[in-house]
Biotite code that builds the C-alpha atoms (Angstrom):
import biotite.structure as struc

atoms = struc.array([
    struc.Atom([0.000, 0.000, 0.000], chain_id="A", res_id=1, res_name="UNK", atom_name="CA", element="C"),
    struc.Atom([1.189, 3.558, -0.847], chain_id="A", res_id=2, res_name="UNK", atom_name="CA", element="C"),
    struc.Atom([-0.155, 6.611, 0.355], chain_id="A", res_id=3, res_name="UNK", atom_name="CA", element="C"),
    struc.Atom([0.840, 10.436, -0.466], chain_id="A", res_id=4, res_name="UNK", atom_name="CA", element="C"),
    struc.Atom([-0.390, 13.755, 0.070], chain_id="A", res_id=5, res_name="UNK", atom_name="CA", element="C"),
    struc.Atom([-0.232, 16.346, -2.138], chain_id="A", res_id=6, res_name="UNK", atom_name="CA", element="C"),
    struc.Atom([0.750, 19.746, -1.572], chain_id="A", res_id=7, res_name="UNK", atom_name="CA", element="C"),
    struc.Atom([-2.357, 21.859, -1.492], chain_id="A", res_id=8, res_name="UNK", atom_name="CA", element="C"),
    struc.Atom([-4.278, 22.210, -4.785], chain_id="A", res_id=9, res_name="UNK", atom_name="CA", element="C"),
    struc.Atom([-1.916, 19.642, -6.784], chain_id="A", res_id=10, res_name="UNK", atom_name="CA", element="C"),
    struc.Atom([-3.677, 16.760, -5.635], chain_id="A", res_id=11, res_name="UNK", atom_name="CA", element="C"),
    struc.Atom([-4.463, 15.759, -9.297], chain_id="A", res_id=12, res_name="UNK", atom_name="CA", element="C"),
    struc.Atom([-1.613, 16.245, -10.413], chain_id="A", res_id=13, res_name="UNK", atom_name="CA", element="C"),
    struc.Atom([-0.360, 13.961, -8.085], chain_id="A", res_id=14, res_name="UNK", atom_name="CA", element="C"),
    struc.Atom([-3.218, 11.584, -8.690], chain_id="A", res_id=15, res_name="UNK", atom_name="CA", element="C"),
    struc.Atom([-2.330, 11.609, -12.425], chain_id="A", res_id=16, res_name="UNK", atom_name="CA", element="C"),
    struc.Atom([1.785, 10.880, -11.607], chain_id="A", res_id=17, res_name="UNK", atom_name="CA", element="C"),
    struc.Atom([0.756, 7.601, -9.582], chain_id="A", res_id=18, res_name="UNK", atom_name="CA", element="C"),
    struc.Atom([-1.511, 6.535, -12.293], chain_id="A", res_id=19, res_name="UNK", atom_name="CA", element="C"),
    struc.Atom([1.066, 6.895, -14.968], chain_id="A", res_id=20, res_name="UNK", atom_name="CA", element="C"),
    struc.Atom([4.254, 5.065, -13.005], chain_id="A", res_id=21, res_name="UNK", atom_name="CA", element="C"),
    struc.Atom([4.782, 1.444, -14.499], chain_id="A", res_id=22, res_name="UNK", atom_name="CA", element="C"),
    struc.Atom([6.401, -0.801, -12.643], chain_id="A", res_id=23, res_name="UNK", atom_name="CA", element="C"),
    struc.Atom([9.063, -3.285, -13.394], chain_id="A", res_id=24, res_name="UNK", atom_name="CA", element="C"),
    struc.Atom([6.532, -5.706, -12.549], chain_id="A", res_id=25, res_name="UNK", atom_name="CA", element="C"),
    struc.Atom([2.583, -5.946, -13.263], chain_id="A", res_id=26, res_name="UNK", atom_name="CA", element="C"),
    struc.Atom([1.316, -6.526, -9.645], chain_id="A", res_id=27, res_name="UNK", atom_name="CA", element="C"),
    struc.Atom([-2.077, -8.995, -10.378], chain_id="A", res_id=28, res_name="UNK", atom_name="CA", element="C"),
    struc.Atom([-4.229, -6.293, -9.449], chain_id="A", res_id=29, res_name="UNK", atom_name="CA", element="C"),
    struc.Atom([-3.761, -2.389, -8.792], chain_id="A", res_id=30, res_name="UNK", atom_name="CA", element="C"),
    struc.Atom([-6.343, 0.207, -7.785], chain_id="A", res_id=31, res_name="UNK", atom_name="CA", element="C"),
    struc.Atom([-5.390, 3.840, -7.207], chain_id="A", res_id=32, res_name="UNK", atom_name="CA", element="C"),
    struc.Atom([-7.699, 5.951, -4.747], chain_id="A", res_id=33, res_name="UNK", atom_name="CA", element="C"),
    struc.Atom([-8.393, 9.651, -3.632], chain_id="A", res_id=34, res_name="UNK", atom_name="CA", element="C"),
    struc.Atom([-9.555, 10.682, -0.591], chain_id="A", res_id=35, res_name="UNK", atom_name="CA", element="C"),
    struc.Atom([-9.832, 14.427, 0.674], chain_id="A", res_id=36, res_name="UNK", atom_name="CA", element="C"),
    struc.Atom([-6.896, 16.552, 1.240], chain_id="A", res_id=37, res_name="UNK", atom_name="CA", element="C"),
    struc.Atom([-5.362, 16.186, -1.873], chain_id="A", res_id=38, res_name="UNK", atom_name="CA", element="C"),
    struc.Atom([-4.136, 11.817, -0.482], chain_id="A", res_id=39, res_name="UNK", atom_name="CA", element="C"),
    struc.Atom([-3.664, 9.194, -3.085], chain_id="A", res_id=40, res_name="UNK", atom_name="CA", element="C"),
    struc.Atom([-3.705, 5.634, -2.456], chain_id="A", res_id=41, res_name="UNK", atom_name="CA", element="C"),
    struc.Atom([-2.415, 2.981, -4.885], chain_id="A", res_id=42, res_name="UNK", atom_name="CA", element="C"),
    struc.Atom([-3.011, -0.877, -3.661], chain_id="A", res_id=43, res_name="UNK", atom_name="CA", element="C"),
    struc.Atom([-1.427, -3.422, -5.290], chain_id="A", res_id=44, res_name="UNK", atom_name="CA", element="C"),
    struc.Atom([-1.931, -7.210, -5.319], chain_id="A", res_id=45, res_name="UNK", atom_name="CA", element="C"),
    struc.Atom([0.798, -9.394, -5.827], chain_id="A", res_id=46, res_name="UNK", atom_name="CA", element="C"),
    struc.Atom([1.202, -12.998, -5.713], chain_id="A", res_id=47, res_name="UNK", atom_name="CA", element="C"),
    struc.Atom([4.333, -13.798, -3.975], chain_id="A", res_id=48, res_name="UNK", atom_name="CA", element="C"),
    struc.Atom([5.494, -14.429, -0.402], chain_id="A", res_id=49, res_name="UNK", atom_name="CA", element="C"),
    struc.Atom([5.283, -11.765, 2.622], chain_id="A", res_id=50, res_name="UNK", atom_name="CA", element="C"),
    struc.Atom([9.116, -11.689, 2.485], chain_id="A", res_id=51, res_name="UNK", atom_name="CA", element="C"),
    struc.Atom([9.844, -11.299, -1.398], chain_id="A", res_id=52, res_name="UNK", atom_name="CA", element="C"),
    struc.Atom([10.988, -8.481, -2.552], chain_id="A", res_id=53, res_name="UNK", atom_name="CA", element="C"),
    struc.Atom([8.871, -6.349, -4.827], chain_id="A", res_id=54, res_name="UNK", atom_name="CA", element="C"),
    struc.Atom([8.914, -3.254, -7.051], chain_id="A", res_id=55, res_name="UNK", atom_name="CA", element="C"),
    struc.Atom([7.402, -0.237, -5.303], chain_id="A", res_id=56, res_name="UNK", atom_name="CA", element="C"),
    struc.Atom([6.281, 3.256, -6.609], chain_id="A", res_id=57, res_name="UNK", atom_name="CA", element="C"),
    struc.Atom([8.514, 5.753, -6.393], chain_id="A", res_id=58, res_name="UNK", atom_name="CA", element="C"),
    struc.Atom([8.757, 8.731, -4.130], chain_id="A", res_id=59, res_name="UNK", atom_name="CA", element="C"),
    struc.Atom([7.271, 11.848, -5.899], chain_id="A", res_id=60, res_name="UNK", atom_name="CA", element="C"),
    struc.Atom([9.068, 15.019, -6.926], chain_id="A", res_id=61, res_name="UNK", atom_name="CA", element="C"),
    struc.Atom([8.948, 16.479, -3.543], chain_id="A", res_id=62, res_name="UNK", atom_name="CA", element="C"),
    struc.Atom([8.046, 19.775, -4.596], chain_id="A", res_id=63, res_name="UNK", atom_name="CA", element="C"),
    struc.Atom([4.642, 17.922, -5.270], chain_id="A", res_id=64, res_name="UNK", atom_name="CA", element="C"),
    struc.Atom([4.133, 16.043, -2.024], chain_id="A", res_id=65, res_name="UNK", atom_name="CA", element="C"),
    struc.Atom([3.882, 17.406, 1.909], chain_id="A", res_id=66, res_name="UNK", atom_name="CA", element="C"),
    struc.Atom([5.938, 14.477, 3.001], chain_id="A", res_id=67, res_name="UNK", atom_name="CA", element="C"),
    struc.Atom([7.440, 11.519, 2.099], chain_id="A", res_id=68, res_name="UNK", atom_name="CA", element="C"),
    struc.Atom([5.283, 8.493, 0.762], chain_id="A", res_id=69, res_name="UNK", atom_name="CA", element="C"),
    struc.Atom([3.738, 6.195, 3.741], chain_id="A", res_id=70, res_name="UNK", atom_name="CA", element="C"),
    struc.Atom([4.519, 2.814, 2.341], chain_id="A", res_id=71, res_name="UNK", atom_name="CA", element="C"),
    struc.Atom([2.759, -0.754, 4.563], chain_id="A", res_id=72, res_name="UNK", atom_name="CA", element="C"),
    struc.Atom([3.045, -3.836, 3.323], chain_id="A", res_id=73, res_name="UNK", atom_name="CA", element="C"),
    struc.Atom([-0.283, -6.891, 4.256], chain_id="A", res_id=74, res_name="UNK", atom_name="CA", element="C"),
    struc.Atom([-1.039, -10.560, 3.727], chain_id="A", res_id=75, res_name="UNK", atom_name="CA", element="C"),
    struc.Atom([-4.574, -11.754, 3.570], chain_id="A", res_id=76, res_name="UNK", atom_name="CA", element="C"),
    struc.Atom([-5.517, -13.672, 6.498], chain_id="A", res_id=77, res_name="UNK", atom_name="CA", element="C"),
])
């Protein structure tokens, strides 16, 4: 799961910048959300092992973001 937040009033331009990052990888399933306060979500679905290592979006330009990316990794239960 990745998570930014835009700085104010460029939160679709930062919704557009996730949506156009390819990874090295096509996770099996990836679905990008907004939310208010210019946040964007991206969830990805892989199917590999907790510990494998996988490719990850990228941090933003940071004259785009407020902070860095919040980045948590889950396994269905």
């Amino acid at each position: 799961m990745w998570e930014a937040r835009a700085v104010d009033g460029r939160g679709e331009e930062l919704l557009a910048w996730a949506k156009a990052q390819v990874l090295e990888r096509e996770p099996e399933r990836r679905e990008t959300f907004r939310a208010p306060q210019d946040r964007v979500l991206v969830i990805t679905w892989w199917d590999a092992d907790y510990a494998d290592v996988l490719p990850e979006l990228p941090e933003p330009d940071g004259r785009l973001v407020t902070r860095a990316v919040h980045r948590w990794r889950f396994e269905t239960v």
